[in-house]
ZADRENDREN-513362 format. One line per field, with one value per residue (C-alpha): residue in three letters; x, y, z. Coordinates in nm, 3 decimals, m for minus. Layout:
% ZADRENDREN-513362
rest: c(ala|...) .
xx: c(X|...) .
yy: c(Y|...) .
zz: c(Z|...) .
***
This chain:
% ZADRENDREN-513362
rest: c(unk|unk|unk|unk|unk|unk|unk|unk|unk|unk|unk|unk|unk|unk|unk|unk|unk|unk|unk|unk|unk|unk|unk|unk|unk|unk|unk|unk|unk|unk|unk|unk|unk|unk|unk|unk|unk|unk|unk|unk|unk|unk|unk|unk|unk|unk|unk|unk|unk|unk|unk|unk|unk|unk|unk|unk|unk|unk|unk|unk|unk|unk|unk|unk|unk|unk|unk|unk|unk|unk|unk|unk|unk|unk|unk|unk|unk|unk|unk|unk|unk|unk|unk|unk|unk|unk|unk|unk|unk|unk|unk|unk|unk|unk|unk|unk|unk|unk|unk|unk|unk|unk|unk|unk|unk|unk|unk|unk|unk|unk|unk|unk|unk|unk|unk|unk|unk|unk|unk|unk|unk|unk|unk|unk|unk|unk|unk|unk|unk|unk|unk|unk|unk|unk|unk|unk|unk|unk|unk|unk|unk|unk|unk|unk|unk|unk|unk|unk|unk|unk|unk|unk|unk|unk|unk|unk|unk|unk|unk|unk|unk|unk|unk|unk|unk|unk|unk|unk|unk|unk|unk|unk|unk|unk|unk|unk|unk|unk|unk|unk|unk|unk|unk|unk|unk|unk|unk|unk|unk|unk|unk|unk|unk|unk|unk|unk|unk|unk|unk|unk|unk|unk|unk|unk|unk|unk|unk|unk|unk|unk|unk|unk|unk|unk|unk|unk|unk|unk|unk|unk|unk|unk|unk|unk|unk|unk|unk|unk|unk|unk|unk|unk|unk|unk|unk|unk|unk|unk|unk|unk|unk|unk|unk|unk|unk|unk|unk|unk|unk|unk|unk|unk|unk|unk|unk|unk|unk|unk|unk|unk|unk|unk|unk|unk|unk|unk|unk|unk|unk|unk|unk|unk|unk|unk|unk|unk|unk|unk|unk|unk|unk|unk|unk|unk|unk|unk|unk|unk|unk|unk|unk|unk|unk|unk|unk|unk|unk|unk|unk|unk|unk|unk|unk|unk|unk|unk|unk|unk|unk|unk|unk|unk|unk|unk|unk|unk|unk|unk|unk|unk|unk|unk|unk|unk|unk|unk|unk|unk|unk|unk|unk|unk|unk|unk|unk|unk|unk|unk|unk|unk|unk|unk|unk|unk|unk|unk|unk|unk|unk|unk|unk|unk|unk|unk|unk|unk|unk|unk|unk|unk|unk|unk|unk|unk|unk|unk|unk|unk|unk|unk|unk|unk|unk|unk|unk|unk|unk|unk|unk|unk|unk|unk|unk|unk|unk|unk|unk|unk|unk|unk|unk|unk|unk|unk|unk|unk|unk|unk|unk|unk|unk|unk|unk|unk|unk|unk|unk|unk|unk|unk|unk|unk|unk|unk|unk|unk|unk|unk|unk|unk|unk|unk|unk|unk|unk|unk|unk|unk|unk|unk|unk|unk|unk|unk|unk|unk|unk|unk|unk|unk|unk|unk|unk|unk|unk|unk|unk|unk|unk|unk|unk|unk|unk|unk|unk|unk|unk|unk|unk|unk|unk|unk|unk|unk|unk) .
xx: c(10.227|10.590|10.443|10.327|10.649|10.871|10.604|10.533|10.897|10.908|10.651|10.826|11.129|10.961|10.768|11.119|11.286|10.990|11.020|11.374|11.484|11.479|11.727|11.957|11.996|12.074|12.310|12.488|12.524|12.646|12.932|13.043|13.110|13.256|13.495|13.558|13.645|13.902|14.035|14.106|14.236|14.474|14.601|14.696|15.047|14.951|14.618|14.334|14.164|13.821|13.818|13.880|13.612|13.406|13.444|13.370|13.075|12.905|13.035|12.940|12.573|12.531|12.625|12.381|12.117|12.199|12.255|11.900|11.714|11.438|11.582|11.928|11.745|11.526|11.876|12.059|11.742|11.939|12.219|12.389|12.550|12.354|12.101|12.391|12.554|12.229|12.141|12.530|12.596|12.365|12.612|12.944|12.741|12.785|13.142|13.323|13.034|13.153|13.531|13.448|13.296|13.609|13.857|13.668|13.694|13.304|13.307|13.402|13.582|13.242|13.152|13.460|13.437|13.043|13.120|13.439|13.232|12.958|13.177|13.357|12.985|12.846|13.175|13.113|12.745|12.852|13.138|12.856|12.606|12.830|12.958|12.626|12.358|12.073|11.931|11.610|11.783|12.096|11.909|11.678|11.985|12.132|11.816|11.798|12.180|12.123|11.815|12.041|12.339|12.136|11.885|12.255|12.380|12.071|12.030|12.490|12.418|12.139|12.248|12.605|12.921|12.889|12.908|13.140|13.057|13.171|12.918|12.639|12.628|12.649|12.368|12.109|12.245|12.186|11.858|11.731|11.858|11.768|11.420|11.422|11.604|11.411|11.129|11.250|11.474|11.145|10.946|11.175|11.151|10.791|10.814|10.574|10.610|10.685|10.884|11.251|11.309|11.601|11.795|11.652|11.723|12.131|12.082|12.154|12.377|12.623|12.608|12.678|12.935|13.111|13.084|13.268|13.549|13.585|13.570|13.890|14.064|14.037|14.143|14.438|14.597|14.582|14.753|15.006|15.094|15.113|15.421|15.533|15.562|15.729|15.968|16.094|16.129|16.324|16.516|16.653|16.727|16.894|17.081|17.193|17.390|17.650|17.927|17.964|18.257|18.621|18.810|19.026|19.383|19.719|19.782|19.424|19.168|18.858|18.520|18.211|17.856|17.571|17.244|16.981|16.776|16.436|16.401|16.567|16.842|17.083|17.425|17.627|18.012|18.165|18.487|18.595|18.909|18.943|19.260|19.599|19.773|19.522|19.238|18.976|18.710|18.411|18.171|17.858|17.592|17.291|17.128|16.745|16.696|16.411|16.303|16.404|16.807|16.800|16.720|16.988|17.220|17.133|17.271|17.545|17.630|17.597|17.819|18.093|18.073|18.136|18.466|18.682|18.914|19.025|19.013|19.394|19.305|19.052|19.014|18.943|18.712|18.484|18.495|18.378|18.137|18.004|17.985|17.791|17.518|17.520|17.159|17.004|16.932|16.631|16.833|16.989|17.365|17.601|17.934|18.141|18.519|18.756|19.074|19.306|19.561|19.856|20.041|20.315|20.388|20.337|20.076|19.804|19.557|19.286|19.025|18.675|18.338|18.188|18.325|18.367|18.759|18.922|19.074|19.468|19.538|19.911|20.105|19.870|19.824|19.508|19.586|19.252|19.270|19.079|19.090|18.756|18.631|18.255|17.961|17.883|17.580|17.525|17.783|17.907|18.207|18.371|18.717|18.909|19.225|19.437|19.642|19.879|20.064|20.298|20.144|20.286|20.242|19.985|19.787|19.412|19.185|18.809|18.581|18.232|17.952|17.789|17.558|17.843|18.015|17.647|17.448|17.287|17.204|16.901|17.107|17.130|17.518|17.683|17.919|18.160|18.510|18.714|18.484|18.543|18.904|18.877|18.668|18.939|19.195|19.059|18.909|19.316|19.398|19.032|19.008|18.828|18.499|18.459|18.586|18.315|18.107|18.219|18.162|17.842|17.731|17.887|17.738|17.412|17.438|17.512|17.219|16.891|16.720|16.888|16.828|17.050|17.176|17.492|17.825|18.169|18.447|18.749|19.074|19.381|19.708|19.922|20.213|20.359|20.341) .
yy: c(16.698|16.793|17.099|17.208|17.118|17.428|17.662|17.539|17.527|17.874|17.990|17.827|17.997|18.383|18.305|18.211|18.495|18.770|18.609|18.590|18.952|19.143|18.919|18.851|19.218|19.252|18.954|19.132|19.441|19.268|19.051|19.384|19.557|19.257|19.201|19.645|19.585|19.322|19.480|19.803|19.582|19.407|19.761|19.852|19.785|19.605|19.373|19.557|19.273|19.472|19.519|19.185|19.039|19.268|19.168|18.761|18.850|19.077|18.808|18.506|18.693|18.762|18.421|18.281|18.523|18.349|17.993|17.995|18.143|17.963|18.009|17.881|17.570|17.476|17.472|17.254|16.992|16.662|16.737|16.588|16.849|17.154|17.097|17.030|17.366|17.549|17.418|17.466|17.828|17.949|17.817|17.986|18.318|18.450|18.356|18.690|18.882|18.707|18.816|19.170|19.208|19.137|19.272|19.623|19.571|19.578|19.268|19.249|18.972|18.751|18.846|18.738|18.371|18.348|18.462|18.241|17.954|18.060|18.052|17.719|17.621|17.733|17.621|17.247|17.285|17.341|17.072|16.798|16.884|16.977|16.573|16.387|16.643|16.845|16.836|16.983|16.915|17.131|17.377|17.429|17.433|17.678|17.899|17.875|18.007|18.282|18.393|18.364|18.586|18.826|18.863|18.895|19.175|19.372|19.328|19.401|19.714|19.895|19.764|19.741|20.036|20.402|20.283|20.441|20.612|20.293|20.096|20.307|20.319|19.942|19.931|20.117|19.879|19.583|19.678|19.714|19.358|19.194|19.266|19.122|18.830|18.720|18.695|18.502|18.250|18.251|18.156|17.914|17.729|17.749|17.621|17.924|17.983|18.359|18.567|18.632|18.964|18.891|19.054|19.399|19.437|19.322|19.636|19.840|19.671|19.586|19.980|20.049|19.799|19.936|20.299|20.150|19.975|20.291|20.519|20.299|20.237|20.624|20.724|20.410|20.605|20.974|20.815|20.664|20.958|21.154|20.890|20.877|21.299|21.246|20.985|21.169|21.490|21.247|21.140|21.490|21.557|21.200|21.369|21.704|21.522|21.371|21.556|21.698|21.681|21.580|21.879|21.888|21.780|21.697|21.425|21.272|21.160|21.049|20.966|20.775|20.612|20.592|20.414|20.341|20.001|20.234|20.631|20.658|20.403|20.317|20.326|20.653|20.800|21.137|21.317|21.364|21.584|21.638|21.884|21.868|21.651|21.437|21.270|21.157|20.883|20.755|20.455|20.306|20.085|20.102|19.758|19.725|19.933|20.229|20.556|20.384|20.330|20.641|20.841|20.656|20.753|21.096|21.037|20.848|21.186|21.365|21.158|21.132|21.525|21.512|21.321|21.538|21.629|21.258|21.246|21.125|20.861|20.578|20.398|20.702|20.802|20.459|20.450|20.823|20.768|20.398|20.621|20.884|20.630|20.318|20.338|20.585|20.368|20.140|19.811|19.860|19.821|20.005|19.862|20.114|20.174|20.474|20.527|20.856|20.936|21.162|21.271|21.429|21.114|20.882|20.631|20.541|20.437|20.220|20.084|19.918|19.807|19.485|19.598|19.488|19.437|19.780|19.662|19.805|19.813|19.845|19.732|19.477|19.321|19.375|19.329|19.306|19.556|19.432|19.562|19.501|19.611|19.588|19.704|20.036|20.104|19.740|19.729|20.043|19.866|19.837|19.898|19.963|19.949|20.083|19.946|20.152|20.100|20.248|20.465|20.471|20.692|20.525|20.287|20.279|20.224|20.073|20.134|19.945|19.841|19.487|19.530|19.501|19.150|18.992|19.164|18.807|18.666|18.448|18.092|18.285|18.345|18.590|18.837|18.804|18.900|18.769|18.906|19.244|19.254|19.162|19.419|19.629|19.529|19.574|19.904|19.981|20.227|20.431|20.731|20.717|20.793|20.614|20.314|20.342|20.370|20.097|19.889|19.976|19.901|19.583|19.466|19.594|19.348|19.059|19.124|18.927|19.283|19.495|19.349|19.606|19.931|20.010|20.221|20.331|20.485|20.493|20.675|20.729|20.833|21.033|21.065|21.380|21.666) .
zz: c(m0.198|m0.315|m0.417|m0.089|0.128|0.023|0.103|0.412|0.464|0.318|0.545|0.875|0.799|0.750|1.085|1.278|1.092|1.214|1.580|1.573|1.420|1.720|1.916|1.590|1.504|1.904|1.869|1.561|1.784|2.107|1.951|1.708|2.048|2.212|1.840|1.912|2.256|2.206|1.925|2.140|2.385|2.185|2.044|2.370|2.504|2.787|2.806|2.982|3.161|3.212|2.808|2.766|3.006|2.878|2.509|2.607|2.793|2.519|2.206|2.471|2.462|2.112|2.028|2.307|2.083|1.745|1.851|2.042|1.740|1.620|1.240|1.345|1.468|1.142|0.929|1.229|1.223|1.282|1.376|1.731|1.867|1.838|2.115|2.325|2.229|2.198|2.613|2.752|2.613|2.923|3.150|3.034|2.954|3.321|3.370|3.196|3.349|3.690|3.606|3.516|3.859|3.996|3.771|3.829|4.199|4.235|4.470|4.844|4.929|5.013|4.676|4.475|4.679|4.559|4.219|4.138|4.286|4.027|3.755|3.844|3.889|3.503|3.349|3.509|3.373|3.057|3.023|3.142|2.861|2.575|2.681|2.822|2.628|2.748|3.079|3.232|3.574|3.504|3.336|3.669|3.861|3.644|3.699|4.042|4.116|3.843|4.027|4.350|4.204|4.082|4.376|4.588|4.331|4.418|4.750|4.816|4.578|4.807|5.130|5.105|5.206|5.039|4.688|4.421|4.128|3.917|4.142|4.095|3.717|3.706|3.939|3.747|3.479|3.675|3.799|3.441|3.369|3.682|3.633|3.282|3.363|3.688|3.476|3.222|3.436|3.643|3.374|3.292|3.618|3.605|3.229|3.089|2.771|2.702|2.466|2.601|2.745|2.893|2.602|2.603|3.012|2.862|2.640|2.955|3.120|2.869|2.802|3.173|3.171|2.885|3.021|3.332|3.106|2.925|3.193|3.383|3.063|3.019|3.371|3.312|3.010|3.198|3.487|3.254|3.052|3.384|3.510|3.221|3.202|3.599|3.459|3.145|3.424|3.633|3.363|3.267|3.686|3.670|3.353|3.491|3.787|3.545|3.466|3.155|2.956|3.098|3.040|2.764|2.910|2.757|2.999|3.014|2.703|2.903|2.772|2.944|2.778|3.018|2.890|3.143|3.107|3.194|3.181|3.526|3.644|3.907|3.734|3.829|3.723|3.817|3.822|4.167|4.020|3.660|3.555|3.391|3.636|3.787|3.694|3.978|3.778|3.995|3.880|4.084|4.055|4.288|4.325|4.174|3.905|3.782|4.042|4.334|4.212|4.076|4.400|4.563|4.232|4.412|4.707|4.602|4.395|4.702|4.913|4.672|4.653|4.996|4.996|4.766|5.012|4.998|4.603|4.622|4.857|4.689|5.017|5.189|4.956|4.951|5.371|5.355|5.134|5.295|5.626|5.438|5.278|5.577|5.713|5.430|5.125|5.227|5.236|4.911|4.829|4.617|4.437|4.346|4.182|4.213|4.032|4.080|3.817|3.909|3.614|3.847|4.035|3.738|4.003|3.927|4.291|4.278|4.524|4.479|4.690|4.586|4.203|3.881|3.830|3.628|3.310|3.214|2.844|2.817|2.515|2.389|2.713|2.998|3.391|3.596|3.872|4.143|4.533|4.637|5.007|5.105|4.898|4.978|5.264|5.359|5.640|5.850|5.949|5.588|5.548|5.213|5.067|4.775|4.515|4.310|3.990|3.769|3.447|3.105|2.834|2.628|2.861|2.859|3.180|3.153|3.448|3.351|3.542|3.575|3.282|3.069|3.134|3.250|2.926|2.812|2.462|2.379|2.446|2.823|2.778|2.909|2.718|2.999|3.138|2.875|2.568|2.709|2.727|2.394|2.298|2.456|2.256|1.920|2.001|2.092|1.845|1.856|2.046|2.378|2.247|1.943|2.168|2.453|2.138|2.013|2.331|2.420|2.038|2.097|2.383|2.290|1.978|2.167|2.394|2.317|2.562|2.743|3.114|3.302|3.304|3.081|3.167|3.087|3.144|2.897|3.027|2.817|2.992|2.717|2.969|3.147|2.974) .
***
C-alpha cells in the first residue's frame, strides 16, 4: 500500500495540472498585464485611474484563475482558510471592473448608482465569507446580480444614446464575455457541472478594455504636451512684456528678479520712466496665480502704460490705473506699489494699493514705507495718496511682492518682515544684482516649495550727478 499512494498522488496531480493549464497559463498572462499596467501607471507623473482599475481587475482575475485551480487545491488540502479565499475572490473580482466603467465615463448616471451599489454589494460578500466561510447562499446571490449587471450592460449598450467610439469597442468586448459568463454563472445556479469558459470570453474583454485605457492614456499625454507647448508660448509673451534692462544711469543702479511659481504667473514690475534724473519703478501682484493672473498681468501692463503722463504723481498713477482695470478682471484684485525718484529735486514719492510696505536702506538702518490705498480693480471708488521723502546719496529701495515675506518652510513659518530687512542689510555693500540674487536664493532656501510667485526690485540712489 505505501507503494501505491505517491502514484496515485502523482497521477492526481498530472490530471489537475492537464485540466488546469489552460486557465493558469491565462492567469500568468492576465496578472503580467495587470503588474505592466500599474507599473506604467506608477511611471507616470500623475496616477491614471483607468490604468490603475484596469491593472486590479486583470491581477484580481488571474489570481481568481490560480486560486480556483484544481492543482492549487490538492497542495492547500487542510488548510482553514483557503476555501474561504478560494469562494470570496468571486465577489471582489467585479469591483475594479465596476470602477473602470466609471472612471472611463461609460456609465450614465443610473448606471454609476447600480454599479457602486454592486460593488458595495461584492465587497460585503466577500468580507462575510473570508470571516463566516463559504456559502452556497451568497454564492447564488452573487450569481444572480452578475447575471443582472451583465444582462443591464447589454441591453444599456444596444438600446442606449449614440454610443462613442470608446463604448463601442468595449461592447464587442463585453458581448464576447457576456456570453461566456452567462453560461457559466448559469450553470452555476443550476449546479451543472461544466468546464469554465468564463475565462476565454475575459480574453476579449480585458483586450478591449486595455485598448480603451491606452487609447485615453494616449489621447491624455497629446493633450498635455499640447498645454504644455501653449504654456511655455505663454510664458515667453508673459516674458517679452517686462522691461528689459534699466538703462545704465549715473544717478540710478536698478535691478529686478522675477520667478513665476508655474510657467505663467501673476506678479508684474515695469519702468514707468527710466533716465538720468528720474527713475519711475512699478510692482504688482494679481491675486490667484497660473494663465488666468497672467492675462490680467497683461492688462495691468497695459493700464500702467496708459498712466505715464502721471509718472511723477504715484497716487495719480494707482487711481488711473484702478479706473482703467475696475470691472475688467473677473473679480480678481491687484496690490500694487509705485515709487518715483527725482534726482533733480532730491524726493523720493511713494504710494501703494493693498501693498507690501517698500523697505529704505539708509546708513545701516530700514524705514518701512507704507501708504496703502485700495487694492487695485475691486472698488472704483479708491482713492490714493503719496508720501515723499528726502534721498541720499547711497540709500537702497526694495519693492517685493508677497511671495517674499509669506514664502513658508516645512514647520509652516513664514520668512517674514523682519527676516527681510535683514536680508537687506547684509546684502548692503553688493551691487543691485548680486543682492536681488542674493534674496531670491535666500528665500528660495528657506522655502520647504515655492507656494507663490517671487519678485524684486532693488534701487540704488548714487546721488545727483
Amino acid at each position: 500500500m505505501c507503494l501505491t499512494v505517491p502514484e496515485i498522488t502523482a497521477g492526481e496531480v498530472l490530471r489537475a495540472f492537464h485540466r488546469d493549464a489552460p486557465y493558469l497559463f491565462m492567469g500568468a498572462a492576465f496578472v503580467t498585464v495587470g503588474v505592466v499596467s500599474a507599473a506604467l501607471a506608477g511611471l507616470r507623473r500623475k496616477p491614471d485611474l483607468l490604468l490603475i482599475y484596469f491593472a486590479l481587475f486583470a491581477v484580481l482575475y488571474g489570481m481568481r484563475l490560480w486560486i480556483q485551480a484544481n492543482l492549487l487545491q490538492i497542495g492547500m488540502e487542510g488548510s482553514a482558510f483557503y476555501p474561504r479565499l478560494r469562494s470570496g475572490i468571486d465577489f471582489i473580482v467585479p469591483v475594479p471592473g465596476v470602477l473602470f466603467f466609471g472612471a472611463a465615463g461609460l456609465l450614465d448616471r443610473a448606471g454609476r448608482i447600480a454599479g457602486y451599489a454592486l460593488a458595495i454589494a461584492g465587497t460585503c460578500l466577500a468580507i462575510a465569507t473570508f470571516a463566516l466561510g463559504s456559502s452556497s447562499t451568497l454564492h447564488l446571490i452573487n450569481n444572480i446580480v452578475v447575471i443582472a449587471a451583465l444582462v443591464a450592460l447589454v441591453v444599456r449598450s444596444v438600446t442606449g444614446e449614440r454610443p462613442s467610439k470608446d463604448f463601442i469597442i468595449v461592447r464587442r468586448g463585453l458581448l464576447i464575455f457576456v456570453a461566456f459568463a452567462l453560461w457559466d454563472n448559469v450553470a452555476g445556479a443550476l449546479t451543472w457541472r461544466t468546464p469554465s469558459v468564463e475565462p476565454f470570453g475575459f480574453v476579449a474583454f480585458l483586450s478591449a478594455l486595455g485598448y480603451v485605457a491606452a487609447r485615453r492614456t494616449f489621447q491624455r499625454d497629446q493633450q498635455l504636451q499640447e498645454i504644455q507647448k501653449e504654456l511655455e508660448v505663454a510664458r515667453r509673451i508673459q516674458l517679452s512684456i517686462l522691461p528689459g534692462d534699466f538703462p545704465s544711469s549715473p544717478n540710478f543702479h536698478v535691478a529686478a528678479r522675477y520667478v513665476p511659481m508655474t510657467s505663467v504667473a501673476g506678479d508684474f514690475y515695469d519702468f514707468i520712466v527710466a533716465d538720468e534724473k528720474q527713475a519711475g519703478l512699478l510692482i504688482a501682484d494679481v491675486s490667484g496665480h497660473g494663465v488666468p493672473a497672467a492675462l490680467i498681468a497683461s492688462m495691468v501692463k497695459l493700464a500702467a502704460t496708459s498712466q505715464r503722463a502721471n509718472a511723477a504723481d504715484p497716487s495719480g498713477l494707482l487711481a488711473g490705473m484702478n479706473v482703467a482695470l475696475f470691472g475688467n478682471t473677473q473679480n480678481q484684485f491687484v496690490t500694487a506699489a509705485y515709487v518715483h525718484l527725482d534726482s533733480e529735486t532730491g524726493e523720493l514719492r511713494y504710494s501703494a494699493a493693498g501693498h507690501p510696505p517698500m523697505l529704505l536702506l539708509r546708513k545701516g538702518t530700514i524705514t518701512l514705507i507704507e501708504e496703502n490705498g485700495l487694492m487695485l480693480a475691486a472698488f472704483d471708488f479708491a482713492q490714493y495718496s503719496n508720501a515723499a521723502h528726502r534721498l541720499e546719496a547711497g540709500d537702497r529701495i526694495l519693492l517685493y511682492t508677497d511671495g517674499i515675506v509669506e514664502a513658508a518652510n516645512r514647520s509652516g513659518e513664514f520668512l517674514g518682515q523682519d527676516a527681510l530687512c535683514e536680508l537687506l542689510r547684509k546684502t548692503a555693500e553688493l551691487r543691485p544684482s548680486e543682492a536681488a540674487d542674493k534674496i531670491i536664493a535666500s528665500v528660495q532656501e528657506w522655502s520647504a516649495t515655492q507656494e507663490d510667485d517671487l519678485t524684486v526690485l532693488v534701487c540704488d540712489y548714487q546721488g545727483a550727478a
